[in-house]
C-alpha positions in Angstrom: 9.8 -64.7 -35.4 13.3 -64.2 -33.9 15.8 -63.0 -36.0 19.5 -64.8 -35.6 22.9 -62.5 -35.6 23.5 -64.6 -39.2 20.3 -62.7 -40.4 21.4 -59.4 -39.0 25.3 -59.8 -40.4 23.4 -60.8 -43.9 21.7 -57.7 -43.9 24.6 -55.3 -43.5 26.3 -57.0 -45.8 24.8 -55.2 -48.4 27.7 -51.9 -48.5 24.5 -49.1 -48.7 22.5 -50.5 -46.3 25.7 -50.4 -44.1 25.5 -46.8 -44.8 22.3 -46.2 -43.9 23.1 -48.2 -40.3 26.1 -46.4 -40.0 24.4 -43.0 -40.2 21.8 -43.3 -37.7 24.7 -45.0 -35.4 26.1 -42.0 -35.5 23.0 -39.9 -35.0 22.2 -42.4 -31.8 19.8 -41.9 -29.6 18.3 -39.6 -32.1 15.5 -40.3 -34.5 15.8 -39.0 -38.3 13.7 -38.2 -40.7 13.7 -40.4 -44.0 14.2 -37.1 -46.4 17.5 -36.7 -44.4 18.7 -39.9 -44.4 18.3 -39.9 -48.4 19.8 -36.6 -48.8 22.5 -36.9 -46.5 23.1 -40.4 -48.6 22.3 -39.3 -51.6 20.2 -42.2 -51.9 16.7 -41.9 -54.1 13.8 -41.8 -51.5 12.6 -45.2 -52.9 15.5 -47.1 -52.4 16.1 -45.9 -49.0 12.8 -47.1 -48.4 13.6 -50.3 -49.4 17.3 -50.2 -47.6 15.0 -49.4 -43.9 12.6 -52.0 -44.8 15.1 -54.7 -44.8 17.4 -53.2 -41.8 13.5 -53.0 -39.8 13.0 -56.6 -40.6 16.0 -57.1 -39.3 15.7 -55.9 -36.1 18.2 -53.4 -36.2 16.3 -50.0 -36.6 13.0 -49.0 -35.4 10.2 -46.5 -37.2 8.2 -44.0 -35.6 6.0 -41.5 -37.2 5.4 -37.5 -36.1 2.6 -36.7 -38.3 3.1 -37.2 -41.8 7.0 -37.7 -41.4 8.3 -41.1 -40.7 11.4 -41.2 -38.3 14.1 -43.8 -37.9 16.3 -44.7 -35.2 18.9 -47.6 -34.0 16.9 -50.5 -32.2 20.2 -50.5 -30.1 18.8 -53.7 -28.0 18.8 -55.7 -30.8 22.0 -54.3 -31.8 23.7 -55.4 -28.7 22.2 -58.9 -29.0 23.9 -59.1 -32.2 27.4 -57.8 -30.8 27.0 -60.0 -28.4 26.7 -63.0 -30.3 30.3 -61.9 -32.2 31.6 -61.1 -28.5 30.5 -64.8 -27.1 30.3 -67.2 -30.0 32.6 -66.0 -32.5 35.6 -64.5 -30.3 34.6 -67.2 -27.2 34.1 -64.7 -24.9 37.7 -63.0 -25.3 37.1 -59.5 -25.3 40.9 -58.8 -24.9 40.9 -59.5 -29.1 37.6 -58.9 -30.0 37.2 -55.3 -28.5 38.9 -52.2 -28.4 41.0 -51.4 -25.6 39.7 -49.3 -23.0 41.6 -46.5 -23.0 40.3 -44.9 -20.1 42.8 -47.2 -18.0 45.9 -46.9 -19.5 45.1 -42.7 -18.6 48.3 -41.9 -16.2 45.9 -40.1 -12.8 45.8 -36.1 -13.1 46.2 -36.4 -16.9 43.6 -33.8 -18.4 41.1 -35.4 -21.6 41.0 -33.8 -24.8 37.6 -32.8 -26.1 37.0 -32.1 -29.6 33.3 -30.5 -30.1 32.3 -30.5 -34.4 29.9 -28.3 -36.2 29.7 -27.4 -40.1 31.3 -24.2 -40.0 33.1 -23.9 -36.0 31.4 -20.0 -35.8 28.7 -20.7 -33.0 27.2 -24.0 -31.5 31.0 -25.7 -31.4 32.7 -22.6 -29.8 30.1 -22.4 -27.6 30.7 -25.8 -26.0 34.5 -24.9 -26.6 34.1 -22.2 -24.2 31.8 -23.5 -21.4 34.0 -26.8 -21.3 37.5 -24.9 -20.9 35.5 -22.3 -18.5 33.5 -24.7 -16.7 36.1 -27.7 -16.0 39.8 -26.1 -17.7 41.6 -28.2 -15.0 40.3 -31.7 -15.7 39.5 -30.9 -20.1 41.4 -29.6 -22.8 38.4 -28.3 -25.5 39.0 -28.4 -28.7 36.4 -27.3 -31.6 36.4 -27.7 -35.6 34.3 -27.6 -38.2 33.9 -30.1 -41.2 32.9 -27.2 -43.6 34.6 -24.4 -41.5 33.0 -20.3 -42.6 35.5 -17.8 -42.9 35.2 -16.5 -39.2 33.2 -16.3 -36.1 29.4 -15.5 -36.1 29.9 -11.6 -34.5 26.5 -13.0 -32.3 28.2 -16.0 -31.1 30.9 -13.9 -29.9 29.0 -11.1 -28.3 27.1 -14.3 -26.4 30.0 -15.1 -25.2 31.8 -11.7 -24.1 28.3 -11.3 -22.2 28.7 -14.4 -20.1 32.6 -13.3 -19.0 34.0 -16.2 -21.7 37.2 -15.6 -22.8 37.3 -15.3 -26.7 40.7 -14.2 -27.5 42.0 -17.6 -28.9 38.7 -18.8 -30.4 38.6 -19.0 -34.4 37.4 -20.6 -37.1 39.4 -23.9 -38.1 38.9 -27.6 -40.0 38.6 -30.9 -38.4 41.5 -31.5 -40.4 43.7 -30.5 -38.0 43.1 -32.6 -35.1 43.8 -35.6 -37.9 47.1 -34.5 -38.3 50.0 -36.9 -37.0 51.0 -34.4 -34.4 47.5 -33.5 -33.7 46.5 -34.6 -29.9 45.0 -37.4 -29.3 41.3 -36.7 -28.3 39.3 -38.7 -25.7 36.2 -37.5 -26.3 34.6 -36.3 -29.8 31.0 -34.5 -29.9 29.2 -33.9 -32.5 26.7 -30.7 -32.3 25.0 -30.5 -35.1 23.6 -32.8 -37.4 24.6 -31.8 -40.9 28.0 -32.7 -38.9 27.1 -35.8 -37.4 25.6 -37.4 -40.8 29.4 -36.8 -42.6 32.0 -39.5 -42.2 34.3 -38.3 -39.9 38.4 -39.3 -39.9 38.4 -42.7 -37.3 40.1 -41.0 -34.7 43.2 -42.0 -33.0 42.9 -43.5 -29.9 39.4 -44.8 -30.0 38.0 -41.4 -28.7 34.2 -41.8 -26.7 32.0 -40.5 -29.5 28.5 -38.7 -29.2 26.3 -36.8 -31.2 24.3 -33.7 -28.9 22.2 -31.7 -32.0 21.5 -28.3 -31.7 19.8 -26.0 -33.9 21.8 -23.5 -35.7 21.3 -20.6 -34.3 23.1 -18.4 -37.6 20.2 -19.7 -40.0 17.3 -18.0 -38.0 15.5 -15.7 -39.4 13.2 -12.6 -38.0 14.2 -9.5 -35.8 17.4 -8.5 -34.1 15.6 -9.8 -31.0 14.4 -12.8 -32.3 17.4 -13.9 -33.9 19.4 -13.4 -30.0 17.0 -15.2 -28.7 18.3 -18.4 -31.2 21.8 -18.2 -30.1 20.6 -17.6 -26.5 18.9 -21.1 -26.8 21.8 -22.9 -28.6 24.2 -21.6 -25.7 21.8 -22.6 -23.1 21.4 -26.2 -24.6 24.9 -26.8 -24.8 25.7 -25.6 -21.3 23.4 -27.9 -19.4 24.8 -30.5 -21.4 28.2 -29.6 -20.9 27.4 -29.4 -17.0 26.4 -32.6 -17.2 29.8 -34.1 -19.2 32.3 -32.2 -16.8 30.1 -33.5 -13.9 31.3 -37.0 -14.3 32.7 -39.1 -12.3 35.4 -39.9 -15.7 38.9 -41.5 -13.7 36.2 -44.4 -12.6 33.9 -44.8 -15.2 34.8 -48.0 -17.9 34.5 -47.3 -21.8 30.9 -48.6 -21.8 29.7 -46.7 -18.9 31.0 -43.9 -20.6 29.5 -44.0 -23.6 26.3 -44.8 -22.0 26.6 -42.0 -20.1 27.1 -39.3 -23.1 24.3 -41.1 -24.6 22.3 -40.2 -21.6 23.5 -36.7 -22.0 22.5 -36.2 -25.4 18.9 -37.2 -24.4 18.9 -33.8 -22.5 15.8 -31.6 -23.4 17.1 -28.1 -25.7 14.3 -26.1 -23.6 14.2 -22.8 -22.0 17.7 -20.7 -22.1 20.3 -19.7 -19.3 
């Protein structure tokens, strides 16, 4: 049976089943686990269930199971069929008042992009891609990192990480999001996510339409064991980050469109988090 855009629509009319859309938009292209959805929510497991049952008939989010735990992710075809049908029936094809301007040609040539990497509490995984972004590509990025929750400092294993790998750490601390809100905050271009406690929140709508992504990685300050074992966990989330950072500073950004761009971080985020630099 196809399912028509009116369907679709109807079904995130409903304001917490938008919610539940809306998180695993912004977890895209991962897949999450129904107990986090509902807890991240705070939505009772059984009326999730029925919230994704609807959204699944609806085309608009997929289910896949890993043993006993059922996972959910955006069915971002159908998703695009349905934007479409706003973008060509609805607007008549005018994407000049139905879309958000693309930013990245307004961008005066030479000018370096602002990148703002989030975490819970900025102490590991979001200075870590703070640092390899300013050390890897300082000429073309300006990195930026915050934390929605932010801890009281550094994590002293973070910081020894990054001493280790010649980073520079003297201007590094702990701060909130909050303060890239701010009206005479700078205007970011790009905004990563890098964890997920982070990515299920509701983060500010950023001035300037910034290219969004979401690239997870475990946190590294709640593992457990020895001395050893507990290096090796930041060792992995640095390594994780980096390749994916290599990847983001290798583009070809002056040239790409909005939606090449975003499909590109997408890409990025689909990066295995195995083996360690």
């Amino acid at each position: 049976m196809e399912i028509t855009a009116t369907e679709q629509l109807a079904t995130l009319g409903h304001p917490q089943r938008l919610s539940v859309f809306r998180m695993l938009m912004r977890r895209f292209p991962d897949t999450v686990p129904a107990g986090e959805l509902a807890s991240g929510l705070g939505i009772k497991p059984n009326t999730l269930s029925n919230y994704l049952n609807a959204l699944r008939h609806a085309g608009l989010v997929r289910q896949d199971r890993s043993g006993t735990s059922l996972l959910y992710s955006i069915e971002m075809k159908n998703v695009q069929h349905m934007l479409d049908y706003l973008l060509n029936d609805c607007c008549r094809g005018r994407p000049e008042i139905c879309l958000p301007s693309d930013k990245t040609s307004d961008r005066p040539a030479g000018r370096k992009y602002n990148v703002l990497f989030l975490c819970v509490g900025n102490s590991a995984r979001s200075i870590f891609a703070e640092s390899i972004l300013r050390t890897l590509a300082d000429e073309r990025f300006t990195a930026y990192s915050a934390g929605t929750h932010p801890s009281s400092g550094l994590s002293p294993i973070a910081v020894k990480v990054l001493k280790d790998k010649g980073h520079d750490v003297s201007t590094l601390r702990s701060k909130h999001m909050s303060e890239f809100a701010a009206p005479d905050a700078p205007e970011m271009d790009f905004v990563f996510t890098v964890c997920n406690q982070a990515a299920n929140e509701d983060c500010p709508a950023w001035d300037g339409q910034p290219i969004s992504g979401h690239w997870g990685v475990v946190d590294p300050v709640k593992a457990t064991g020895t001395k050893a074992e507990k290096s090796l966990a930041f060792q992995n989330a640095y390594g994780a980050l980096r390749r994916r950072i290599e990847a983001f500073a290798a583009l070809p950004v002056e040239s790409l469109d909005r939606i090449a761009l975003q499909s590109a971080v997408d890409d990025i985020a689909r990066t295995p988090d195995e083996d360690t630099l």
